[in-house]
N, C-alpha and C positions, 0 to 999 in steps of 0.2 A: 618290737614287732612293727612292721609298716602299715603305715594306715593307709585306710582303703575311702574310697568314695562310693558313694551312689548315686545314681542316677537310672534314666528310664531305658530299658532295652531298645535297640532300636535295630535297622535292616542289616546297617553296617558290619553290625555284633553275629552273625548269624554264623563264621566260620569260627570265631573265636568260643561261640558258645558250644559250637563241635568237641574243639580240643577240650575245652573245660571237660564236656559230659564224658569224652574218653578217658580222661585220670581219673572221675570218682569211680568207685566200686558200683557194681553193679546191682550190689544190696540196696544199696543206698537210692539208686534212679527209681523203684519203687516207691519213695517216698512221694515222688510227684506225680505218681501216674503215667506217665510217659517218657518212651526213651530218648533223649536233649539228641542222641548219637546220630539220628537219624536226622538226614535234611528237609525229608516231608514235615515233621515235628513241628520242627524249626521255623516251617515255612508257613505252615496250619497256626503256630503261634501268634507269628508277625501276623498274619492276615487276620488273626481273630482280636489283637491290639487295634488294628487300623478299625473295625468294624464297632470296637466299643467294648468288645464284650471279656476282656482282658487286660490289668494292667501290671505290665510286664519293670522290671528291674532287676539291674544288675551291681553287683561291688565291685570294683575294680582297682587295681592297685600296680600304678605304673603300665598302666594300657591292659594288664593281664587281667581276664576274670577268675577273681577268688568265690563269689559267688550268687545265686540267682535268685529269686523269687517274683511270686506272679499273686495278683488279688483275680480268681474266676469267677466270675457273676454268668449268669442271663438274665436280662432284665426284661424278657419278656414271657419268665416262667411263674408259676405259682409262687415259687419261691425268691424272687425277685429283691428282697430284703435281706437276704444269705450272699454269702460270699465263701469261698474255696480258696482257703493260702494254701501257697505249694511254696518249700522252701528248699535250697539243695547249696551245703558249703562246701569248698576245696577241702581235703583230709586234712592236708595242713595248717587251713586258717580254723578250725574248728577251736572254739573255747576262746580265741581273741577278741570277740565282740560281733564279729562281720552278722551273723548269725542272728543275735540280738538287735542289732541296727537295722538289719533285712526287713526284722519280723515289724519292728516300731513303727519304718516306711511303710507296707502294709496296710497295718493298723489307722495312722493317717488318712490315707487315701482311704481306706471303707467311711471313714468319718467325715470326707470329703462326700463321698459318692452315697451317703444316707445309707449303707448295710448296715442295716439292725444289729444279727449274729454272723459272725467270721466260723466257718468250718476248719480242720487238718486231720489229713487221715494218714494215716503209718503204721507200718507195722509195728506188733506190740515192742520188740525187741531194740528197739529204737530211745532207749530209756535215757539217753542227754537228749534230745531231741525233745523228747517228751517234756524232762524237766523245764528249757527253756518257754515251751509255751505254756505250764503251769506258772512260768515263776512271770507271766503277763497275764495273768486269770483264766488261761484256756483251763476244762474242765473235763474230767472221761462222761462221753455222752453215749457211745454205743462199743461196742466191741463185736465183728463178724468172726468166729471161725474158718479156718484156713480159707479165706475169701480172696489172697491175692499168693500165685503162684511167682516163683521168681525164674530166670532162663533154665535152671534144670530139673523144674519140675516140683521144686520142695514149696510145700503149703505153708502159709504164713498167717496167723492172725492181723487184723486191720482194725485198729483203734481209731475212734472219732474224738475228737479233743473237738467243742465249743462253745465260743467269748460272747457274750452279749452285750451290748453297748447302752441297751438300753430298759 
C-alpha cells in the first residue's frame, strides 16, 4: 500500500479537498457535519484555521488527498476544554492506517493545545469507525435518535464517542 503523509491543511489544498469530498459517499460526509463539496465549507474552514479556532489536516499521498481531519474547539465557550475531531478517509485507503494516523495527529495537537476531553459524533451505523476510536479510549457518551438526516431524508442515529486526557 502507499504511504501517505501528514500534514496541516492549508489555502492551496482547497480545490483538491473538493475532488477528495466528491469520491467519498455521501453517507459518510455526515460523519463530519459538513459538506467538504461545497466551496463555502471550504472556505468557512480555512477562515476558521486562520482565526484559531480550528486545526485542520490532511494525508496525502503523492500530492493526492487520501484523507482529512480537523481538532474544533471554541476557546471562548463554556466548554473551552472540549474539542470536536471530525475525521473522513478515501473509500480506498480505509483500514491502511491513514485513518489511525489522522486520529493520533489529532490527539497531539488537543495535548498541545491543553483540551481536557476530545468529542466525535457519527452515525450509529458507522461501526469500523466507531471501532477505530474505541480501540484509542474514545467511549459511547450519548446516543440522539434520528438526530441527523442524510440528503434523502432518511433519519439516522448520532453517537457521541469521548476521550479524556485527564
Amino acid at each position: 500500500m502507499p504511504q501517505h503523509r501528514i500534514r496541516r491543511f492549508q489555502h492551496a489544498d482547497r480545490l483538491a479537498m473538493q475532488a477528495f469530498a466528491r469520491d467519498v459517499p455521501e453517507h459518510d460526509l455526515l460523519f463530519i457535519g459538513r459538506d467538504l463539496r461545497q466551496p463555502r465549507v471550504i472556505a468557512a474552514w480555512l477562515e476558521a484555521i486562520a482565526d484559531g479556532w480550528i486545526d485542520g489536516l490532511v494525508a496525502e499521498d503523492d500530492g493526492t488527498l487520501v484523507g482529512t481531519a480537523a481538532l474544533v474547539r471554541d476557546p471562548l465557550s463554556w466548554s473551552a476544554h472540549v474539542g470536536e475531531v471530525r475525521l473522513l478517509v478515501a473509500p480506498e485507503r480505509r483500514g491502511t492506517g491513514v485513518g489511525r494516523d489522522l486520529l493520533q495527529a489529532v490527539m497531539q495537537i488537543a495535548a498541545t493545545r491543553n483540551v481536557e476531553k476530545l468529542i466525535v459524533a457519527m452515525t450509529a451505523d458507522q461501526a469500523t469507525t466507531r471501532a477505530l476510536f474505541e480501540t484509542l479510549g474514545f467511549v459511547e457518551e450519548a446516543r440522539l435518535s434520528g438526530h441527523v438526516r442524510d440528503g434523502s431524508g432518511q433519519a439516522h442515529d448520532l453517537v457521541v464517542l469521548a476521550y479524556r486526557r485527564v
